[in-house]
C-alpha positions in Angstrom: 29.5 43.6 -57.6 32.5 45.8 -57.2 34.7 46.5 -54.0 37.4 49.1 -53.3 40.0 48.9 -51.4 41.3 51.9 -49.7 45.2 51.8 -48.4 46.4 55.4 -47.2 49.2 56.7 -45.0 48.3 60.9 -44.2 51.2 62.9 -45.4 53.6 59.9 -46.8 56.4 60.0 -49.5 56.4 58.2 -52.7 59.4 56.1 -51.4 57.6 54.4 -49.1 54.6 52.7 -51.7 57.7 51.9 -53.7 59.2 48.5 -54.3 63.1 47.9 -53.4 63.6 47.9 -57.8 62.6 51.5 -57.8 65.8 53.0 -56.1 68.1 50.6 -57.6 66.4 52.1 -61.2 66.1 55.7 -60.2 69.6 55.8 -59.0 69.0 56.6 -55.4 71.0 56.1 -52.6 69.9 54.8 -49.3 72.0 55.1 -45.7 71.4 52.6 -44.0 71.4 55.7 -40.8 68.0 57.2 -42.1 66.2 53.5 -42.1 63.7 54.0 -40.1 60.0 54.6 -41.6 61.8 54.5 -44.4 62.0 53.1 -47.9 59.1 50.5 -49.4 57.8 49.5 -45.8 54.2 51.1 -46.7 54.9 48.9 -49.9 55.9 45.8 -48.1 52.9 46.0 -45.5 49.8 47.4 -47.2 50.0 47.1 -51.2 52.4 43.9 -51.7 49.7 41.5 -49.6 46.9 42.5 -52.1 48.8 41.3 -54.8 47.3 38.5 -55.3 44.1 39.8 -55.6 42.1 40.6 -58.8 41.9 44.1 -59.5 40.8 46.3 -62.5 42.9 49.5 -61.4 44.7 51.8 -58.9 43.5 55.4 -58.0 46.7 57.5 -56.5 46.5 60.6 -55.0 50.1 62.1 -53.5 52.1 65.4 -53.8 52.9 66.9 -50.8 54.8 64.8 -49.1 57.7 65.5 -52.1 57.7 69.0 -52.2 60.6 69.2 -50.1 62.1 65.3 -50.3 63.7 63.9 -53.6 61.4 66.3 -55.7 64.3 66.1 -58.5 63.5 62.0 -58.4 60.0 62.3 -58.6 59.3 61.7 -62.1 61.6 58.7 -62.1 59.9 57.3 -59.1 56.4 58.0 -59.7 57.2 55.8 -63.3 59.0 53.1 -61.8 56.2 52.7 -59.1 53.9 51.9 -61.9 56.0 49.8 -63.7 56.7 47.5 -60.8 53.1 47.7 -59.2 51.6 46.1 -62.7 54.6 43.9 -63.0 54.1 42.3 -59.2 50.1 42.0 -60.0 50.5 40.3 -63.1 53.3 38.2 -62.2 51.6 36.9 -58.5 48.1 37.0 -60.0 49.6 33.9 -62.7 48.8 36.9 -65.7 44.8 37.5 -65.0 45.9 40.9 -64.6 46.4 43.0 -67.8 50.1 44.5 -67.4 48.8 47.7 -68.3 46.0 48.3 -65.8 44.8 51.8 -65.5 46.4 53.9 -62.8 44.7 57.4 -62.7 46.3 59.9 -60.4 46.2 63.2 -58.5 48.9 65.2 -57.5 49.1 68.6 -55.9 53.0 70.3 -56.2 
């Protein structure tokens, strides 16, 4: 048997699936004035509770949402996402999750 889960937020920015780590490593600022949905609370609610959870891989599919907002920190972002997505997983899961899970995506820019 196989399950999927499906976590989505219509029209959200990268920033918000990312862990705290990611703006620390990509150099971005954050006032403490624009904290409102803001910054790693989509993270915090919906992606760092499954954590624990055994999975094989992550589909993502986001673009629009930075076409206009930190496009130039994308790259960096998008990355560092990754990185600290398989590095929560393995690290809460005690290691039965490879560090190097698949993550397909989709973007439209």
């Amino acid at each position: 048997p196989i399950g999927l889960i499906h976590t989505s937020w219509s029209e959200s920015s990268i920033e918000l699936w990312s862990p705290p780590e990611v703006f620390k490593d990509c150099h971005m600022l954050i006032k403490e004035d624009e904290v409102k949905l803001n910054n790693s609370v989509i993270y915090n609610a919906m992606i760092y509770p499954l954590t624990r959870l055994i999975i094989k891989g992550v589909i993502w599919y986001q673009g629009e949402a930075n076409v206009n907002y930190n496009r130039d920190k994308y790259q960096c972002t998008f990355r560092k996402m990754i990185q600290y997505w398989r590095f929560t997983w393995q690290q809460r899961t005690n290691s039965l999750i490879d560090s190097k899970f698949p993550f397909g995506f989709v973007q439209v820019f």
